[in-house]
Residue, then its C-alpha position, 0 to 999 in steps of 0.5 A: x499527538x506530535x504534528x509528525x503524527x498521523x492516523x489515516x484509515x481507508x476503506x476500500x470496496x472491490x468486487x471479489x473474494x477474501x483469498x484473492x484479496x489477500x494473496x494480492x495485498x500480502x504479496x508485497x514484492x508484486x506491489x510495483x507491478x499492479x500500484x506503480x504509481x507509489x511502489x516504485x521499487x520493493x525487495x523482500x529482505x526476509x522471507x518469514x514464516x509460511x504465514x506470511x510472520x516475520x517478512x521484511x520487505x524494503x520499499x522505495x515509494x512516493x505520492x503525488x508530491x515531488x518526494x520519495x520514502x524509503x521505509x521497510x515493514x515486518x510482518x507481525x500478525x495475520x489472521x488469513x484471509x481477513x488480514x494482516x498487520x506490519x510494522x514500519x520503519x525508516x521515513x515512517x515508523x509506526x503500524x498498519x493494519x490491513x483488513x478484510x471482509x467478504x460482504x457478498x461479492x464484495x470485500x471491503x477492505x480498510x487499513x488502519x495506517x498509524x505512523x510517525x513521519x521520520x523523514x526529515x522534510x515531514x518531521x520538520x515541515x508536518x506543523x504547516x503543511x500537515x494538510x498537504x501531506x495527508x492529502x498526498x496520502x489520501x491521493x496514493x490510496x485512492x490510487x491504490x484502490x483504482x490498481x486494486x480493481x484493475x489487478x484483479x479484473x487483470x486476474x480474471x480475464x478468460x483471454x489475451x485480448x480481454x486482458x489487453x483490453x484493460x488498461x493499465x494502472x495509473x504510472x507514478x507522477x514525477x520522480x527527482x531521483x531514484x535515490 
């Protein structure tokens, strides 16, 4: 394995239902709306099939650190509602793999994310501060699953003011530039 190589695999667990689940996560456009703290920009560049096949979508994201990626993904398989995979390219070249598996009122989530660093600061720096990026990986998905949880208690507030009341998803840290 190359030092700019990385195999992260998260599990998540929220208290919901598989097609909830799935229509937020395959919604790729919203991803900014709901988890702004590392989608700080996306565009679909190709709408795909009615499954969902074939989509791109354009992201402009980031992590705790001071840098940002930009990376592009296609959309290669679903198995709906139990998941989907992609295919990256750009900062990051490689394939993610999202899953989904109602256990009771729960879904536990997990995504297999196997990827190539290609932005030039990870490809040149992964030998020493491999650690560091992990981390800042580790730490935009436990952003991601806090964003989950509070979309989707967004989604079943009975009322303006139920919803009022939960608070906002986490903001992004520091961004250098919108480049």
């Amino acid at each position: 394995m190359a030092s700019n190589d990385y195999h992260f695999i998260t599990h998540w667990r929220v208290e919901s239902d598989l097609q909830e689940v799935n229509a937020i996560l395959r919604d790729a456009t919203d991803l900014s709306r709901w988890w702004p703290s590392v989608y700080l920009a996306v565009r679909e560049l190709e709408a795909g099939g009615s499954d969902g096949v074939g989509k791109v979508i354009d992201l402009y994201t980031k992590g705790w650190l001071p840098y940002t990626l930009r990376w592009q993904f296609r959309v290669t398989e679903t198995c709906q509602p139990h998941g989907f995979t992609l295919e990256a390219w750009g900062d990051f070249v490689g394939r993610g793999i999202w899953t989904f598996e109602q256990d009771g009122a729960f879904v536990n989530i997990t995504y297999d994310w196997k990827v190539r660093a290609g932005k030039p600061l990870l490809r040149n720096l992964s030998f020493l501060l491999k650690p560091v990026f992990s981390a800042n990986h580790h730490w935009a998905m436990r952003k991601g699953e806090e964003s989950l949880k509070l979309e989707i208690a967004r989604r079943r507030a009975r009322t303006p003011e139920e919803r009022a009341r939960i608070p906002a998803p986490p903001p992004a840290t520091w961004v250098l530039n919108r480049g």
